[in-house]
C-alpha positions in Angstrom: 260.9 60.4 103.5 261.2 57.2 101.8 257.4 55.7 101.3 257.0 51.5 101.8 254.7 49.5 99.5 253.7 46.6 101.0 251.7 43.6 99.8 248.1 43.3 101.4 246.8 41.4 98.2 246.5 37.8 99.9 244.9 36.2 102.8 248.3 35.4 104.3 249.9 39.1 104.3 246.7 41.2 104.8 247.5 40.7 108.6 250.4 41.8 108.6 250.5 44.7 106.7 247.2 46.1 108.2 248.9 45.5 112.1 252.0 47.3 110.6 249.7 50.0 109.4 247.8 50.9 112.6 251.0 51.0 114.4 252.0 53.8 111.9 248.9 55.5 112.8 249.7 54.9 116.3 252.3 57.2 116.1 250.2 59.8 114.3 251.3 58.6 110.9 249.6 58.4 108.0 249.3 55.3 105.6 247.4 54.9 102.6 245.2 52.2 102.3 243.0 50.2 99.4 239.3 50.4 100.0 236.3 49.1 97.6 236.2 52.4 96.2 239.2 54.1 95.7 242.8 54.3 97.5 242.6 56.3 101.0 244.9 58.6 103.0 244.1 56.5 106.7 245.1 58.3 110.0 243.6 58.2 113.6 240.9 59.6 113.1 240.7 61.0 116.9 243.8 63.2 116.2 243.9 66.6 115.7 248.1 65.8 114.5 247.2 63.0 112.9 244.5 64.9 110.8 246.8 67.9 109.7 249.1 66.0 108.5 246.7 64.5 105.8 245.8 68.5 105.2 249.3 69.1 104.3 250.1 65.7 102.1 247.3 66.2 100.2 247.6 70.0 100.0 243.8 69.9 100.7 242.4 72.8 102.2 240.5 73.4 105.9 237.5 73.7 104.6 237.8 70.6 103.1 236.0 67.9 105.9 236.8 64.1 106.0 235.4 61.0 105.4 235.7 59.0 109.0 235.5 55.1 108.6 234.2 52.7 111.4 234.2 49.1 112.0 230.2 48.8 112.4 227.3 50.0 112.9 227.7 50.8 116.4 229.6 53.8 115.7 227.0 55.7 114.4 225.6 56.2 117.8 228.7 56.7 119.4 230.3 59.4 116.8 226.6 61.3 115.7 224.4 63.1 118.1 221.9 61.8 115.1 218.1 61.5 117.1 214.3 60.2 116.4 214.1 60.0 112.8 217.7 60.9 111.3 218.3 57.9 113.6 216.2 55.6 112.7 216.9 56.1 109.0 220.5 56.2 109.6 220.1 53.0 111.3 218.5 51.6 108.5 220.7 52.9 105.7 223.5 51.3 107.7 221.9 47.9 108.3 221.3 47.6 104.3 224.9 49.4 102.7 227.2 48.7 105.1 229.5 47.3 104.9 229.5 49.3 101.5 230.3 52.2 99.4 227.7 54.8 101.4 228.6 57.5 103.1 226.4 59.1 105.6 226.6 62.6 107.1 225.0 63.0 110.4 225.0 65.5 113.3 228.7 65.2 115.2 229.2 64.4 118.5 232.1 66.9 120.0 234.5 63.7 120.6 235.2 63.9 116.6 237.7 66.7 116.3 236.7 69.8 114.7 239.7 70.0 112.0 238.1 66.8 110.7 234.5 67.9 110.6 236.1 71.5 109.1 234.3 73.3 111.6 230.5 71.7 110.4 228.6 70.6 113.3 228.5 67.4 110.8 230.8 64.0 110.8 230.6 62.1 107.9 230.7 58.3 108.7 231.6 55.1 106.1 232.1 51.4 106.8 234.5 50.1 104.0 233.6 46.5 102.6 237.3 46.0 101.6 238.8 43.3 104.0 242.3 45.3 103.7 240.5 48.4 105.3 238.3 46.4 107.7 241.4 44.8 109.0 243.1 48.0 109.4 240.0 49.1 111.7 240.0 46.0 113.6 243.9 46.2 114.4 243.9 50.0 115.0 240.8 49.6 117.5 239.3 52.9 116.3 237.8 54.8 113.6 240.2 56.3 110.9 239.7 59.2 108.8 240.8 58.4 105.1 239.7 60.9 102.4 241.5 59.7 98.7 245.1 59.1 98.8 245.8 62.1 95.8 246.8 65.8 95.9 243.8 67.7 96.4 241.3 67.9 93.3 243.5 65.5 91.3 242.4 62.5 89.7 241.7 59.9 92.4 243.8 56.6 92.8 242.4 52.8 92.4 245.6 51.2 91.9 248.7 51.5 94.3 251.2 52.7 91.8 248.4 55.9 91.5 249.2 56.7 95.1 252.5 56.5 94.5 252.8 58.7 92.0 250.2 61.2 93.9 252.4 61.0 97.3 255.7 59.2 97.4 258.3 60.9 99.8 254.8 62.2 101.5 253.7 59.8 103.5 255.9 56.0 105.0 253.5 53.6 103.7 251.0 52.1 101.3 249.5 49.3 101.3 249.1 47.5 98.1 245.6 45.6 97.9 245.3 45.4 94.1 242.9 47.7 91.8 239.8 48.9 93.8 236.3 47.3 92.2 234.1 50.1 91.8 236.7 52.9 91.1 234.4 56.1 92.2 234.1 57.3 95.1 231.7 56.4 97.6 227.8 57.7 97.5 227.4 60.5 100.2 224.0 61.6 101.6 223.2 63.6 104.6 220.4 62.4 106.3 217.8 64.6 107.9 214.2 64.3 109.0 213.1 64.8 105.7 214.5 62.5 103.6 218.1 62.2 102.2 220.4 65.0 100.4 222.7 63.4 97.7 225.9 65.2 98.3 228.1 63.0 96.4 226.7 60.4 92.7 228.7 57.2 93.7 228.0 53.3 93.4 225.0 53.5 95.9 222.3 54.8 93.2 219.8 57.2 93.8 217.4 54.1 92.9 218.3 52.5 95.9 218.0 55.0 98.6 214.8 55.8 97.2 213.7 52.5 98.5 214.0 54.5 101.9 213.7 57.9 102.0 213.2 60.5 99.2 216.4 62.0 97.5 217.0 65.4 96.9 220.1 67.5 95.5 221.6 70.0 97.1 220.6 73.1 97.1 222.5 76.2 95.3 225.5 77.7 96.5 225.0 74.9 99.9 227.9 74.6 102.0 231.2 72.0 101.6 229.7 69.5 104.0 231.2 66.1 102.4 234.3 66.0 99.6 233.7 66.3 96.2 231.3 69.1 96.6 233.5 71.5 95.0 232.8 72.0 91.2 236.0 71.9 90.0 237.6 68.2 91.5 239.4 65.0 89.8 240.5 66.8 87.8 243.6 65.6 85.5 246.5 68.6 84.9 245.8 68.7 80.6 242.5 71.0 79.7 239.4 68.7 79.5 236.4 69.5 77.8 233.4 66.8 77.7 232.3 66.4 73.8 228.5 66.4 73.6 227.5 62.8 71.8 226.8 64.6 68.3 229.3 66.9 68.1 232.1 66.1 65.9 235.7 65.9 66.3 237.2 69.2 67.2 239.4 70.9 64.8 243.0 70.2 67.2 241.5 66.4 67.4 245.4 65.7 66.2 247.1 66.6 69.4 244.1 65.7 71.4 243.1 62.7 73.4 239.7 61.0 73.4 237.8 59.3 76.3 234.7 57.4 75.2 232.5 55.2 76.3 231.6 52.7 72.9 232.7 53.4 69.7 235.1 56.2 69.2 236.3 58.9 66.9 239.2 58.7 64.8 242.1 61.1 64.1 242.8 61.7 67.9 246.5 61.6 69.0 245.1 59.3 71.7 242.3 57.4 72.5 240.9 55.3 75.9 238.0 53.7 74.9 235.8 52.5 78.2 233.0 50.2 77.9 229.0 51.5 77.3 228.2 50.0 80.6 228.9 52.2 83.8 229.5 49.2 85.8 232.1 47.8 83.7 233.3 51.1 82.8 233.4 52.8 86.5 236.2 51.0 87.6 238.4 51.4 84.6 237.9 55.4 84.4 240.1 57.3 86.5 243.1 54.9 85.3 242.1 56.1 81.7 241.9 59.4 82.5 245.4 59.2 84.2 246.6 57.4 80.8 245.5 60.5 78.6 246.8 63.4 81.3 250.2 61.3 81.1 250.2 61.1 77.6 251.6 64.4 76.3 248.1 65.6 74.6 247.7 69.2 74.7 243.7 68.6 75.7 241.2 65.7 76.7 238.1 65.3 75.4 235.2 63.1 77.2 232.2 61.8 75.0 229.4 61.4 77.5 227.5 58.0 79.1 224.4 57.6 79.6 222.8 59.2 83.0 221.5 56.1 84.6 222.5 53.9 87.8 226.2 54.4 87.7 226.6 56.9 84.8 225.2 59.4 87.0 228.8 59.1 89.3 230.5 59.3 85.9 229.1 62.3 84.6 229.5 64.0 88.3 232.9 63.2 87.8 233.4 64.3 84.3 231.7 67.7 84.9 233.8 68.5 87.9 237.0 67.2 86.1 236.5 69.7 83.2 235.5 72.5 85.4 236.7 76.1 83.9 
């Protein structure tokens, strides 16, 4: 299979590059697609077909569930069996995130297919604030399932070229709508009479849910209900270890590379130095961490940032990348 890249960068071509993408998923294809957060793997997401075939591209397994973006609101009534006060908070989460990087997982209606769901009586539901994705919706006329555009537990893409190099000769088309601005992964929380279950650290902070419900984590050993659950995920192929702030440089620093936030070590063979500032540094992370696992280093180290707002997502992802 030869895979397409076409521009959706500009207001002129995002048209037509989103109406030539839902015809693709039309047909039970699979495109990927740029979204605020990072590249997606888009297919109908009422298709049992459609759905497998982003199980097998990505090499992800079934118990893996997917994401399921909608054009609105509106959907969350028409895709959750959510009642009373899951409802009503959903409907309020919705009304101040979306469109946005916020993920909510809510009881499913049996309309969504159970491949998706992986079996959960769950659906986990997103409205995208990129214009290239929210075009796509509006063309295709229905909601489309898009977990990240990368092999399974891989380093996740935020530029095109990264999807490329994740799935060429996988999938017919990709949709090139420049580097996505956060970089992370959206925020996921399942919502339940009780408050809110943070599933997933991402550019929604626990700060501002808080402002609606209370926030809990997961409890231990709970069930895959949303991706990135797993503790071992993003993870680049070269052994990673994260370097506690005041230890010093490890002994094989020489064949070694360095990702830091701020001022760095020397005597590493190479080094991706990221801003102190999660914001500015979110967006700029996975590519670094692709630099360093392309490199030819024989390990990656990771100094750590500081567990606030957006460092939390970081340090989620950090931990899971250096997993075992």
């Amino acid at each position: 299979m030869i895979t397409r890249l076409m521009a959706a960068d500009e207001a002129g071509n995002v048209s037509a590059a989103t109406a030539e993408a839902a015809a693709h998923l039309s047909r039970g294809e699979i495109v990927g697609v740029p979204t605020e957060t990072v590249y997606g793997l888009a297919c109908d997401a009422m298709s049992t077909r459609a759905a497998s075939k982003v199980f097998s591209a990505k090499e992800r397994p079934a118990f893996d569930p997917l994401i399921v973006h909608v054009e609105d609101g509106s959907w969350v009534g028409r895709l959750s069996s959510a009642e009373d006060e899951v409802l009503v908070l959903a409907e309020k989460l919705a009304a101040a995130f979306w469109p946005g990087p916020l993920t909510m997982v809510l009881p499913s209606r049996e309309v969504v297919p159970d491949l998706l769901r992986s079996g959960l009586p769950t659906v986990a539901l997103r409205c995208s604030a990129h214009r290239v994705m929210a075009s796509l919706l509006a063309s295709f006329g229905g909601p489309v399932a898009a977990p990240s555009a990368n092999r399974f537990g891989r380093i996740s893409p935020v530029t095109a070229k990264d999807v490329l190099d994740e799935l060429e000769g996988r999938i017919p088309l990709v949709l090139d709508g420049g580097r996505c601005r956060h970089g992370l992964e959206s925020t996921i929380v399942a919502v339940k009479k009780e408050g809110l279950v943070l599933l997933r650290p991402g550019p929604v902070t626990p700060e501002e849910l808080r402002e609606f419900a209370p926030v809990d984590r997961p409890a231990e050993g709970e069930v895959v209900a949303a991706p990135g659950m797993l503790a071992s995920h993003y993870a680049p192929r070269t052994p990673m270890r994260i370097l506690p702030a005041d230890e010093p440089s490890p002994d094989d620093s020489w064949s070694s590379g360095l990702l830091s936030f701020g001022p760095a070590s020397s005597g590493f063979a190479q080094t991706e130095i990221l801003p102190e500032d999660p914001l500015e540094a979110a967006p700029l992370f996975f590519s670094a961490l692709r630099r360093l696992d392309a490199s030819g280093v024989q390990r990656i180290y990771a100094r750590p940032i500081a567990e606030s707002g957006l460092g939390i997502a970081i340090m989620d992802r950090l931990g899971r990348a250096s997993h075992g």
